[in-house]
N, C-alpha and C positions, 0 to 999 in steps of 0.2 A: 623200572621207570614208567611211569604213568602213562597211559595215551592223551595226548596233545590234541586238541582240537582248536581249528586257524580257521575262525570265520573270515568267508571271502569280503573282502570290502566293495561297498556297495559303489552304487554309477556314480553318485554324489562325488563320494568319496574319494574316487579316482580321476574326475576331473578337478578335482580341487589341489589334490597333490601333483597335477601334472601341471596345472597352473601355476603355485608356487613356485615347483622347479623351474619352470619358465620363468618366471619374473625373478627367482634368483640368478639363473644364466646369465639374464640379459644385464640385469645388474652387474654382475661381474666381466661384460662384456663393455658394456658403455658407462656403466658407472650410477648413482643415483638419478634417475630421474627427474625434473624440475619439479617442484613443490605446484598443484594445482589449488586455483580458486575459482567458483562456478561464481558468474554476476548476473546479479535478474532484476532489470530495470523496471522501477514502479512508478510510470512517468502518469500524468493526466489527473483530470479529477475523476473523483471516486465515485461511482454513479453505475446502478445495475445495467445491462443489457448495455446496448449501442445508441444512448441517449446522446454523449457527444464524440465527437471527431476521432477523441483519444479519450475514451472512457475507462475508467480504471475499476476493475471489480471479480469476484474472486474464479468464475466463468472464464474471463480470460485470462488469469494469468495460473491458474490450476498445473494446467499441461509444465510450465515453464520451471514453477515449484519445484514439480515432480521429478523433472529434466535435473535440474540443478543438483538436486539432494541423492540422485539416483546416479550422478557422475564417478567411476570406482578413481579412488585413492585423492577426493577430493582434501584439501588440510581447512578449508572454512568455505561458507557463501557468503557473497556481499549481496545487500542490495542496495542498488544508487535509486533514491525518492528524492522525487521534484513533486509537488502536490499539494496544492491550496486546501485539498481535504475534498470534502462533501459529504456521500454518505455513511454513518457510523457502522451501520450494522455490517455494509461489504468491506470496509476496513477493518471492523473486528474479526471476519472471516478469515481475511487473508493472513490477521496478526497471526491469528488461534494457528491455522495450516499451518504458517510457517514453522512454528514453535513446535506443532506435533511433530513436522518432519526433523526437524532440530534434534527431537527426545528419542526418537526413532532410531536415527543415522546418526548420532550421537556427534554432530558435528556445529562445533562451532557461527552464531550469524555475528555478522559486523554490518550494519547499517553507517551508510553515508549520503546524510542528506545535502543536494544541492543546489539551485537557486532559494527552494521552500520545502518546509515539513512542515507545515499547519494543521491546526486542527487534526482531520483522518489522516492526512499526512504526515502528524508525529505520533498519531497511533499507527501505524504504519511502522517508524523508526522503533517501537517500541516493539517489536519482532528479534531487534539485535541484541544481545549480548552487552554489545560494546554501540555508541555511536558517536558518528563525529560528523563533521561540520565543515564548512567555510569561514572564516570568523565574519564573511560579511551575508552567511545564510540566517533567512527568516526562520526561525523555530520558535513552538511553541502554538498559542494561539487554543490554551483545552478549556475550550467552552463549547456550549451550542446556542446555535443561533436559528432562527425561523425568520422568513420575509414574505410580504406580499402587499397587492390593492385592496384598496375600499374602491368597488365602483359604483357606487350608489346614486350617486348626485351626476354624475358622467351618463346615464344611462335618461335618468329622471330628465335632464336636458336635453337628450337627442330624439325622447318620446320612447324611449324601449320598455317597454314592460316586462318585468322577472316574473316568470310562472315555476314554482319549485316544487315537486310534493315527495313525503318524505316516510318511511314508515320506522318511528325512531327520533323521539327529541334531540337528539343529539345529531345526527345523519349528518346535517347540516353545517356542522362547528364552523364558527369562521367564514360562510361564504363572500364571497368578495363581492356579491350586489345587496346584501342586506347590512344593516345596521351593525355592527360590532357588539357583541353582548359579554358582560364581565364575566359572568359564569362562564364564559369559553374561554376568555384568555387566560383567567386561571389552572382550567385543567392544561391548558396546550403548556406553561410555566411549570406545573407540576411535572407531565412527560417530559420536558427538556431538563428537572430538574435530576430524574431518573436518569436520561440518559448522563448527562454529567457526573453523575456518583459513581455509575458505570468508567468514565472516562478516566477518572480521579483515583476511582482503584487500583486500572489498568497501571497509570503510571507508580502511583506508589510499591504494587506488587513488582514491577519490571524494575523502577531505579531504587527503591528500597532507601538506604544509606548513602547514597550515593548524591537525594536532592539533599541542596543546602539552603536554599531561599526562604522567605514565608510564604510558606501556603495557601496566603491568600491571595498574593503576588503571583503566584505559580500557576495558581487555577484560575485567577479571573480572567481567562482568555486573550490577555494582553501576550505580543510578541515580544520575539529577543532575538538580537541578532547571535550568532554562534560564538561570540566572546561572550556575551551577559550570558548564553546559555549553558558555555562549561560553568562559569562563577555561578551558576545558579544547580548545577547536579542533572539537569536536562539530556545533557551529553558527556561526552567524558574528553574529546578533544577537539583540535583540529588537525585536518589531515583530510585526501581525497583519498580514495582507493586503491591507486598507483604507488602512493609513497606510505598508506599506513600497510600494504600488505609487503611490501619492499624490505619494509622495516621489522617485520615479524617472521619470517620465512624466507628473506632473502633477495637479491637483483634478479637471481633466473628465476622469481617466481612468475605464471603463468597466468594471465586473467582468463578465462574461459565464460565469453557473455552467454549466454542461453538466450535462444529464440532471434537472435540478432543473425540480420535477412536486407540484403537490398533492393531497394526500391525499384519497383519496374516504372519504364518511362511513363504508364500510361496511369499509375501512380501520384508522378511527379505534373504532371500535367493539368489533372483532376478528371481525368475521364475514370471509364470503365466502373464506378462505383455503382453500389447494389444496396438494398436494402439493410443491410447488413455491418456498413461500414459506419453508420451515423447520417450522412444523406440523403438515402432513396432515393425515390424515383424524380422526376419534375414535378409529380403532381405534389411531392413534399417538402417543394423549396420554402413557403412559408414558415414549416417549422423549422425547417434546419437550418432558415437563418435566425429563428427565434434562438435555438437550440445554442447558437456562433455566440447570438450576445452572452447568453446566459455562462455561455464557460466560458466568454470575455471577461465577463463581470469577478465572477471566482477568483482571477490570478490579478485582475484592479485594485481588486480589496485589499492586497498585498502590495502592491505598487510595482506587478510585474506586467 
């Protein structure tokens, strides 16, 4: 008979099968486990850095991602979006992440969006798999939009003189004390046109067969509440998180929020804030109340 040789099994290898046995023990001890789901709230508008209060952008919510997808014997992640939108490019971030970690850990996303998904906010929803709704939530909204002043005549009246100098015809596109010139709002229509084809991709790669509307309905940036948006292929239901994973996995399933933390008093009060949270210092109360209206304005636009 031959001599046999039994390679030893490596460190890997032996914690791995003493884990199993473990997790078969215990099964056999208590029984299955509750079915786990990891939830990662994408609340605020979508805006680099600590622009506002509750800024949403891919910096911060990276770690929570991570946290979620990296939870062992998860069965899907939810994320719950409330988000009037704003910036494209930190929402395409966060979509793109999600989705790597999705193809990675091979795990199921379900989006539920709830007062709003607009704009960045249903590219956001467009991270899920599956999405659903409130039938009284705002969805929709995939266009892009640009705003601002003419201060020209405002300035000319109070006696200000505009000194601008610039290296680069272009430098300048759009300033808000000079004249408005055609050639600039053309190109600025052109990039928004870009990014929107971008947008419009996005969603036809993600819902595929799934829209039913016309597509020109779909894309002109017009809203829908979460009824017109299942009948339109937007979403695929209604249902909040508690009762579509209820429904899929079971009553003992387990919601598991990621990054969810209580408030300390000093918090809740409005002290102790830093540079860091969207307000600064006092010398930056002008901006941060500029900062208030400006993500006032965002959820207005919607009627929230």
């Amino acid at each position: 008979m031959p001599n046999m040789i039994v390679e030893p099994e490596n460190e890997d290898g032996m914690l791995k099968t003493v884990g199993n046995t473990l997790k078969a023990l215990r099964r056999a001890i208590f029984g299955e486990p509750a079915p786990k789901v990891a939830v990662v709230r994408l609340y605020g508008v979508i805006a680099p850095g600590q622009r506002f209060r509750q800024s949403l952008n891919m910096a911060g919510v990276a770690g929570q991602l991570e946290h979620a997808f990296g939870m062992g014997g998860i069965k899907a992640v939810a994320l719950l979006i409330n988000s009037p939108g704003g910036s494209p490019v930190q929402a395409s971030m966060i979509t793109d992440r999600v989705r790597a970690l999705a193809r990675e850990k091979d795990v199921p996303v379900l989006a539920f969006a709830e007062d709003l998904a607009a704009s960045g906010g249903y590219m956001l929803a467009l991270a899920g798999d599956e999405i659903y709704a409130n039938e009284s939530s705002i969805i929709g909204s995939i266009g892009v939009v640009s705003s601002g002043f003419g201060f020209k005549k405002a300035i000319e009246k109070i006696g200000v003189e505009r000194r601008l100098y610039t290296a680069g015809e272009s430098k300048a596109m759009l300033d808000a004390f000079q004249d408005e010139k055609p050639e600039d709002v053309e190109r600025l229509k052109a990039i928004q046109g870009e990014i929107h084809e971008h947008f419009k991709s996005m969603v036809r790669d993600r819902r595929g067969k799934r829209l039913k509307g016309l597509r020109g309905k779909i894309f002109s940036g017009e809203v829908f509440t979460g009824q017109d948006a299942v009948k339109l292929g937007l979403i695929d239901g209604i249902g909040d998180v508690r009762m579509v994973m209820r429904n899929r996995f079971g009553r003992k399933v387990k919601l598991k929020v990621v990054g969810e933390s209580k408030p300390r008093l000093r918090s809740l009060i409005g002290l102790g804030r830093n540079a860091h949270d969207g307000l600064g210092s006092m010398a930056d109360i002008p901006g941060a109340a500029i900062a208030a209206v400006e993500e006032r304005l965002f959820w207005n636009k919607f009627g929230l």
